[in-house]
C-alpha positions as CSV (number, residue, x, y, z in Angstrom):
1,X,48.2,86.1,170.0
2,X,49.1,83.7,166.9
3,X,46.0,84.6,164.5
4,X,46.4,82.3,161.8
5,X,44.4,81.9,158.7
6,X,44.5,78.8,156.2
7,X,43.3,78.9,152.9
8,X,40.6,76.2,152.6
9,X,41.6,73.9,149.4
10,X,38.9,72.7,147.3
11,X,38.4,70.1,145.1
12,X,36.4,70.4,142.0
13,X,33.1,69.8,143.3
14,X,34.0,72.3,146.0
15,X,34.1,69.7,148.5
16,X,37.4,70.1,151.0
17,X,40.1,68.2,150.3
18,X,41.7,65.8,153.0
19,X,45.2,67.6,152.7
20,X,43.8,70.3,154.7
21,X,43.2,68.7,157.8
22,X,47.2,68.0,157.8
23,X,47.7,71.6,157.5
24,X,45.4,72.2,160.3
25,X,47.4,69.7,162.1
26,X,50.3,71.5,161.5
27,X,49.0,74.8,162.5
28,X,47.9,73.5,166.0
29,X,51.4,71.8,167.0
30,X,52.9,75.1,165.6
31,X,50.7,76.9,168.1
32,X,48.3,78.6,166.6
33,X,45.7,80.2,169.0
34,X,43.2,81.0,167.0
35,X,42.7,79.0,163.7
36,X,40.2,80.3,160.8
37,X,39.3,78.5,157.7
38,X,39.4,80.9,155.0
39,X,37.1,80.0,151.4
40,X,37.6,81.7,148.8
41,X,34.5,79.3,147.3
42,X,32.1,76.7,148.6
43,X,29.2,76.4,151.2
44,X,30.9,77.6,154.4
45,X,28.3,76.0,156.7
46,X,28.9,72.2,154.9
47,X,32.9,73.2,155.4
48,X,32.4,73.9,158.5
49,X,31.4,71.0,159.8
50,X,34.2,68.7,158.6
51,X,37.0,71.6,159.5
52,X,35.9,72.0,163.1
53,X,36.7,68.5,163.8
54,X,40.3,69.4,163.4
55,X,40.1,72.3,165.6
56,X,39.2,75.5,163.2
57,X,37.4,78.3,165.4
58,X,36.0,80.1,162.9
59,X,35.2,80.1,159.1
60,X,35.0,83.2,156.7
61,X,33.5,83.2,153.0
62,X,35.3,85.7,151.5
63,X,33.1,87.6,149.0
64,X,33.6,90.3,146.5
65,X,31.5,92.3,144.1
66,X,33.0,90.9,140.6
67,X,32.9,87.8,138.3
68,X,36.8,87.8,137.8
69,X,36.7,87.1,141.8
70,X,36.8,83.1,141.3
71,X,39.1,83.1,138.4
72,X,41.7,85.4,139.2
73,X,44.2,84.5,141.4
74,X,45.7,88.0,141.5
75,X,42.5,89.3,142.8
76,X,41.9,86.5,145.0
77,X,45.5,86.8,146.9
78,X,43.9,90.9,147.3
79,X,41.3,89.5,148.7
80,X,43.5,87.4,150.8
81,X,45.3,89.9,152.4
82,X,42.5,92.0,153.0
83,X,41.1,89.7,155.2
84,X,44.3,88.9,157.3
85,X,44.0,92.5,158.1
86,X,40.9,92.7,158.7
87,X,41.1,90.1,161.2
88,X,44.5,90.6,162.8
89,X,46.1,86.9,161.3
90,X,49.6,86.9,161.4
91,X,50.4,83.6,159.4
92,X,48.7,82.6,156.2
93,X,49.1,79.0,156.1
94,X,47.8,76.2,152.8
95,X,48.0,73.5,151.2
96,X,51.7,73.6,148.9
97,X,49.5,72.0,145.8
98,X,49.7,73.8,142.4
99,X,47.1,76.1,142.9
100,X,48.0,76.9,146.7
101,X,51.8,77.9,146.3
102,X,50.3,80.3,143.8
103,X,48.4,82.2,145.6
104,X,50.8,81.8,148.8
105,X,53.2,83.5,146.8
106,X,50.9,86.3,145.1
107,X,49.9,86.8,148.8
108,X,53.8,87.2,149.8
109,X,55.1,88.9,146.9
110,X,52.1,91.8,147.3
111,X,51.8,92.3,151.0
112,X,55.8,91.9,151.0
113,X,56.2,88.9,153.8
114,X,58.1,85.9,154.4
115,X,57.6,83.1,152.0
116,X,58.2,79.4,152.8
117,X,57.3,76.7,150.4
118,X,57.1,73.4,150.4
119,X,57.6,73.1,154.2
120,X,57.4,70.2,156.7
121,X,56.3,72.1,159.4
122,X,56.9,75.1,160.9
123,X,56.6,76.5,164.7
124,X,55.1,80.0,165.4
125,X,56.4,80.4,169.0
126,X,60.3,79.8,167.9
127,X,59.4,81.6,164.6
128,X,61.5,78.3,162.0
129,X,60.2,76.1,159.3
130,X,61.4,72.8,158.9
131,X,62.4,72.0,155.2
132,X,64.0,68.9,153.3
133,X,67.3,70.1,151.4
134,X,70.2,68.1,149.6
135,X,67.4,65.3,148.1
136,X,65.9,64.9,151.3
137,X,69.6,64.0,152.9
138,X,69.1,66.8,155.8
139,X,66.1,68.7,157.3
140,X,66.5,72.2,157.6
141,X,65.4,74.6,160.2
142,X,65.5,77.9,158.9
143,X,64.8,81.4,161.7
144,X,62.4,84.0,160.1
145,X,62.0,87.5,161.3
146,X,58.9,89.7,162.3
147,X,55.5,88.4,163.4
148,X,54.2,87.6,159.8
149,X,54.8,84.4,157.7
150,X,53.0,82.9,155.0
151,X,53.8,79.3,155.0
152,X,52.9,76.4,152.5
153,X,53.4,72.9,154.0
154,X,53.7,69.7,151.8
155,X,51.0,67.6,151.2
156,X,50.5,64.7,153.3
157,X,54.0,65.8,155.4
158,X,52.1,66.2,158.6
159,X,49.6,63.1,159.8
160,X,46.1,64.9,160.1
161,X,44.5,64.6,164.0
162,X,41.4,65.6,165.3
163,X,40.8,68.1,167.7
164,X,37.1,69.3,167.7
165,X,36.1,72.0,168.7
166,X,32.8,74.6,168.0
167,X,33.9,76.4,165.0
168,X,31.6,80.0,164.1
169,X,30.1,81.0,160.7
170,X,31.3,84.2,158.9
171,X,30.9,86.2,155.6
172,X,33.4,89.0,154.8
173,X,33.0,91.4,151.7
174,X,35.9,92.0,150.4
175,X,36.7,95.7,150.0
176,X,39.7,94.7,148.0
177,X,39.8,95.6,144.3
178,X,41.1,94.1,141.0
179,X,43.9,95.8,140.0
180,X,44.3,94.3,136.4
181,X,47.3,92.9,136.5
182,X,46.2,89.4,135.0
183,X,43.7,88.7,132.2
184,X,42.6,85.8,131.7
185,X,42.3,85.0,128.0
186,X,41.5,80.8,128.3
187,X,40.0,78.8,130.8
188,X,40.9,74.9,130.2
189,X,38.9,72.4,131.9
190,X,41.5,69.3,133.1
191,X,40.4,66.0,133.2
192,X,38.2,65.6,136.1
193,X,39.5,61.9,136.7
194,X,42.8,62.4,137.4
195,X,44.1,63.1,141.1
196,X,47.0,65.2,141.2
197,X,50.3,63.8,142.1
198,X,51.0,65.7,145.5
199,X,47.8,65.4,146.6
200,X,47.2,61.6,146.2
201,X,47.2,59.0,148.9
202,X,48.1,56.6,147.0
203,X,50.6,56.5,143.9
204,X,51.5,54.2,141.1
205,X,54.6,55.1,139.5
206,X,56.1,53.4,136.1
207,X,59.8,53.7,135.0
208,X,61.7,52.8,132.0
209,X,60.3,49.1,131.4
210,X,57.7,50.3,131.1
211,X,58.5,50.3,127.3
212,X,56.1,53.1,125.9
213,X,53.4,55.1,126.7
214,X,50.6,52.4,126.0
215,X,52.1,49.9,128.2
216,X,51.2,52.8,131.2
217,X,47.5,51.7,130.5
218,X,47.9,49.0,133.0
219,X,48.6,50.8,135.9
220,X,46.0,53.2,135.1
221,X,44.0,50.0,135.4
222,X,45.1,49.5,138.9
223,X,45.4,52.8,139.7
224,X,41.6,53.2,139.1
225,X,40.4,50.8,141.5
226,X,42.9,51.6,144.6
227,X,41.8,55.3,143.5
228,X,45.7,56.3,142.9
229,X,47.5,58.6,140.6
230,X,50.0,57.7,138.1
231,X,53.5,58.6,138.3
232,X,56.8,58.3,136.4
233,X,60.5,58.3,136.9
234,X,62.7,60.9,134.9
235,X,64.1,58.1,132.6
236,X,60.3,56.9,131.8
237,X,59.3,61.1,131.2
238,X,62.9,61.2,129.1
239,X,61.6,58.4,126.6
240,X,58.7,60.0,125.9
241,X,56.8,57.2,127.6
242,X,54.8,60.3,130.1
243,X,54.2,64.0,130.3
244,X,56.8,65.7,132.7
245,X,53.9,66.7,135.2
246,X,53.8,63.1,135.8
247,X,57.3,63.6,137.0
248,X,58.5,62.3,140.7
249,X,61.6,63.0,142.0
250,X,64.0,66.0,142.0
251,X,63.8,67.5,139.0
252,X,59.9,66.6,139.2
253,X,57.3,66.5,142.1
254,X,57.9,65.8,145.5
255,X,55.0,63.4,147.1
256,X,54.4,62.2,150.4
257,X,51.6,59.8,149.8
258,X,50.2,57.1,152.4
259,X,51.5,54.1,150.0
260,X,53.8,54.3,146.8
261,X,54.1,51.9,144.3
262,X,56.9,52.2,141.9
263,X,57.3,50.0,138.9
264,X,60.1,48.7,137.4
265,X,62.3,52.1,139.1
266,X,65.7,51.1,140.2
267,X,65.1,53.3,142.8
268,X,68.1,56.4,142.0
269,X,69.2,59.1,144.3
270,X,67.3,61.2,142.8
271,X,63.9,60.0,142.3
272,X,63.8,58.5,146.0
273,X,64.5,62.2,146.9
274,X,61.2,63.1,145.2
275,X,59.1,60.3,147.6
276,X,60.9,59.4,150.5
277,X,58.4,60.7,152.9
278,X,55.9,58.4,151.8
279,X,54.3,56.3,154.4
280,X,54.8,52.8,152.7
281,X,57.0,52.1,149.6
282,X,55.8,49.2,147.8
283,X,58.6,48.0,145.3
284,X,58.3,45.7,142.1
285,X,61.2,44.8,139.7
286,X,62.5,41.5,138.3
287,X,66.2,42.9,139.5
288,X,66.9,41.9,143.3
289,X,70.0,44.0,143.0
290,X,67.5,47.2,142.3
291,X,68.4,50.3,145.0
292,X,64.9,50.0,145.3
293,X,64.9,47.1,147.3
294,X,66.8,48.6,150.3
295,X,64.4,51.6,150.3
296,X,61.1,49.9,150.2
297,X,59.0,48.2,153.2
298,X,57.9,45.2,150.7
299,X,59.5,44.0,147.6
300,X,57.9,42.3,144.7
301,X,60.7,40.8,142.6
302,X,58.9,39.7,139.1
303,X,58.1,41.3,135.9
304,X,55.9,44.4,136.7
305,X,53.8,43.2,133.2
306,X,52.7,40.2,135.3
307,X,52.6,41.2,138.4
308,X,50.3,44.3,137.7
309,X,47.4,43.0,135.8
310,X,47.9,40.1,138.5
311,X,47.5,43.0,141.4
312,X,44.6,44.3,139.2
313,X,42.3,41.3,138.8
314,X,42.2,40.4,142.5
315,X,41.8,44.2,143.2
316,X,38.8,43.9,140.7
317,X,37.8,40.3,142.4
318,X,37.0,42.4,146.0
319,X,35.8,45.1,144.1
320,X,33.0,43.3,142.7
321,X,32.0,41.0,145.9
């Protein structure tokens, strides 16, 4: 039996974040028999109900007797693997976003198992996982060993279907401990507003015309009202014009969102390595001649600086009928 566990990702408000129900996806075509939902936080009846119509059997609150439990990842990837023993799992599957190749690779480097990263998709029954290599020029599929994995697959890489089913209601204390190994010392609150790069469905990126760093404010403008992130290209990040975690491409993030936007980017090797997989790219640059233009599904040529705030006010026209 394929036991497989998947660590629940939640957002701020401890609401469950869409990229799960890909990951569920995933774990069902990999063939997964029985799928739980494991929370580390949250109401497990509320995320319930939304991961059961993507085929999770069972749910399990994992609890444990200390205030370090929700702020510690060391003692949360203890906790982890407590419960995959407790319960038989053989694959610990998540979300690859900052915080879940984290613990994914606490949980691996601990318990000593396989580690995969990043992934496409992976299949239990051939025991491979499916990776992008050489800028996203060749897919991968790499043979593990032994009947354990723990696997993180890429946001938004595999197309989220629904499969309900009647998922049950656990709680499991913990009897793992804290060993110590991390203190926290500082607890910094990011800005609630922004959506993270790998997790967004949609993304507007800015490269070098963009001139500076204030000239970004415009496509936070229209990123706010499509509800997007904000990207860059290395050569905007190199002038100083955004912070590296901004970054896409292969020196930066990889993305996969339903709909990228990229802004006055030529379009090089290596930043089209970093969002190839996304579902539509939406080009705009005043150069026909831009690399860009052979990548994209639709191509704006114009200046970005009027076609923007041009994008933005009918975006704010519908917004306010």
């Amino acid at each position: 039996m394929n036991n497989v566990g998947i660590l629940i990702d939640l957002d701020e408000k401890r609401v469950i974040k869409e990229t799960n129900f890909g990951v569920i996806t995933a774990v069902r075509e990999a063939g997964g028999d029985t799928i739980y939902g494991l929370l580390l936080d949250g109401d497990a009846e509320q995320c319930k109900e939304a991961l059961q119509l993507y085929g999770v059997n069972k749910v399990i609150r994992i609890l444990a007797n200390s205030d370090n439990f929700l702020i510690s990842p060391d003692f949360q990837a203890e906790a982890l693997i407590d419960t995959m023993n407790h319960y038989d799992l053989s694959t610990l599957v998540g979300v690859a976003s900052t915080r879940g190749r984290d613990l994914l690779a606490r949980v691996a480097a601990i318990s000593d198992l396989p580690l995969a990263l990043d992934c496409l998709s992976f299949d239990l029954r051939e025991k491979t996982i499916t990776k992008s290599h050489f800028s996203g020029k060749t897919l991968a599929k790499i043979r593990y060993f032994g009947d354990r994995l723990v696997c993180g697959i890429r946001p938004n890489a595999v197309e989220a279907k629904k499969a309900a089913c009647e998922a049950g209601v656990e709680t499991y204390n913990t009897t793992a401990q804290d060993r110590g190994r991390l203190k926290i010392k500082e607890i910094k609150i990011a800005d609630k507003d922004v959506i993270e790069l790998t997790e967004a469905d949609i993304i507007i990126s800015g490269g070098r015309p963009m001139g500076s760093a204030e000239n970004f404010k415009i496509l936070y403008e229209c990123a706010e009202l499509l509800g997007a992130a904000v990207g860059a290209s290395r050569a905007a990040v190199d002038a100083g014009y955004a912070p590296h975690s901004m970054q896409v491409g292969q020196t930066g993030k990889t993305v996969s969102p339903k709909l990228y936007i990229a802004c006055g980017i030529s379009g090089s090797v290596q930043h089209f390595a970093g969002m190839k997989t996304s579902k539509k790219i939406v080009a705009i640059n005043w150069d026909k001649d831009a690399p860009i233009y052979s990548k994209c599904d639709y191509g704006l040529p114009g200046d970005l600086f009027e076609v923007v705030p041009a994008l933005t006010k009918v975006l704010k026209k519908y917004k306010n009928q």
